[in-house]
C-alpha positions in Angstrom: 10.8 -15.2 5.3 7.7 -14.5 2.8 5.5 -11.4 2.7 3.3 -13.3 0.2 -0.5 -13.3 1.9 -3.6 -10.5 3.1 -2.6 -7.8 4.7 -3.8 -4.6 6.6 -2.8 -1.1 5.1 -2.8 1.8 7.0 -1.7 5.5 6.7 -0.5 7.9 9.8 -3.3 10.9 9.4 -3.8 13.6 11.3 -5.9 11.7 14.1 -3.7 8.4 14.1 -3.6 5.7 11.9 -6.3 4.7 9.1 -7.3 1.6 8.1 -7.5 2.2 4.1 -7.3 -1.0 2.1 -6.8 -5.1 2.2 -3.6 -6.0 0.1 -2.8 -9.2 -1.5 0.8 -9.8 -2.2 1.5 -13.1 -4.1 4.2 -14.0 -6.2 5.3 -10.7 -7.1 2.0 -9.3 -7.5 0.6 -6.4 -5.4 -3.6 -6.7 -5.1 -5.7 -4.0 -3.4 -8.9 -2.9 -2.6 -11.2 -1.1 0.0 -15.2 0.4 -0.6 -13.6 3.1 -2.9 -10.9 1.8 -4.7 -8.6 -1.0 -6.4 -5.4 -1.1 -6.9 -3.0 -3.4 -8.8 1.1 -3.8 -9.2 3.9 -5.5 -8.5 6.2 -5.9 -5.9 10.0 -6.8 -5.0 11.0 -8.4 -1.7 14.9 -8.8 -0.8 16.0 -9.5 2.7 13.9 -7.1 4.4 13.4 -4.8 1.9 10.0 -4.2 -0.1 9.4 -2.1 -2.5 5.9 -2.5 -4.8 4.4 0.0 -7.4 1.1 0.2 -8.0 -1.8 1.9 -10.5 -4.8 2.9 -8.2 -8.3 3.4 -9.6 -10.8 5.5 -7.1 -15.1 5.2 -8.0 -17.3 6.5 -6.2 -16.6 9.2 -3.8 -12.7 10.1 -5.2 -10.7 11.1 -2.0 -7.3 13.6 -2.0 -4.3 11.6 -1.7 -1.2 12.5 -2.2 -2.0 16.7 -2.6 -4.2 16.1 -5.7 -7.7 14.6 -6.0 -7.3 12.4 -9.5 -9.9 9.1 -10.1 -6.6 7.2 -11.2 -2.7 7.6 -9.8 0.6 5.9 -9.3 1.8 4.6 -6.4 5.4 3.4 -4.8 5.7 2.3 -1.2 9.1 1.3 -0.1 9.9 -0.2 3.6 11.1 -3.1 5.5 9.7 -5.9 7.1 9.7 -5.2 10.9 8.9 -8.3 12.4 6.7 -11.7 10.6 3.5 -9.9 10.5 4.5 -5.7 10.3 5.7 -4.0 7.2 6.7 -0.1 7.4 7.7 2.4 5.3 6.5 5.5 3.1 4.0 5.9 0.0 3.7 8.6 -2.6 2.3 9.2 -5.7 5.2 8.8 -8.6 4.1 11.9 -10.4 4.5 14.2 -6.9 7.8 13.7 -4.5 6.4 16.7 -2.0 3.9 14.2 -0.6 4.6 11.3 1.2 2.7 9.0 3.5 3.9 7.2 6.5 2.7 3.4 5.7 2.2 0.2 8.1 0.7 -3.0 6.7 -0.5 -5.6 9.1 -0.7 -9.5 8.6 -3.8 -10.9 8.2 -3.0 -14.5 7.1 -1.9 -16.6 4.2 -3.6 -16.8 1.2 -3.7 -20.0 -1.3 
């Protein structure tokens, strides 16, 4: 099984989940991006087990994430491949443990 392709990434918020970027992953590289932001990384993949890291860079209006409000910060997400096209797990910000985000990505298809 492959989690290379475009996939949905969403956070668990106070009103539900939120749609808050399109990820890329191919050959261990980790792409994102949404109105606000980019981010770039890598990623490992094992079994079911994922795990990427990744170096965000917010323009424009810079959101709080992670309990700080910074243009640029580091990311980790580690979780497991539920089924084909669900990933789940937890995000946070590698310079701050006391925050952590509950984290879904969604298939949206091969890329090429």
């Amino acid at each position: 099984m492959s989690v290379e392709g475009a996939w949905k990434v969403e956070v668990m918020g106070p009103h539900g989940w939120e749609r808050i970027a399109t990820a890329l992953l191919k050959d261990g590289r980790y792409f994102g991006a949404s109105a606000d932001h980019y981010s770039t990384g890598s990623y490992e993949f094992s079994d079911d087990s994922i795990t990427w890291d990744a170096h965000v860079n917010q323009y424009g209006k810079v959101r709080a994430v992670y309990g700080s409000k910074k243009r640029q910060i580091n990311v980790r997400f580690e979780g497991r491949l539920k089924k084909e096209d669900k990933i789940v797990g937890r995000s946070r910000a590698t310079d701050n443990n006391k925050f952590d985000l509950k984290t879904r990505l969604i298939r949206l298809g091969d890329i090429d």
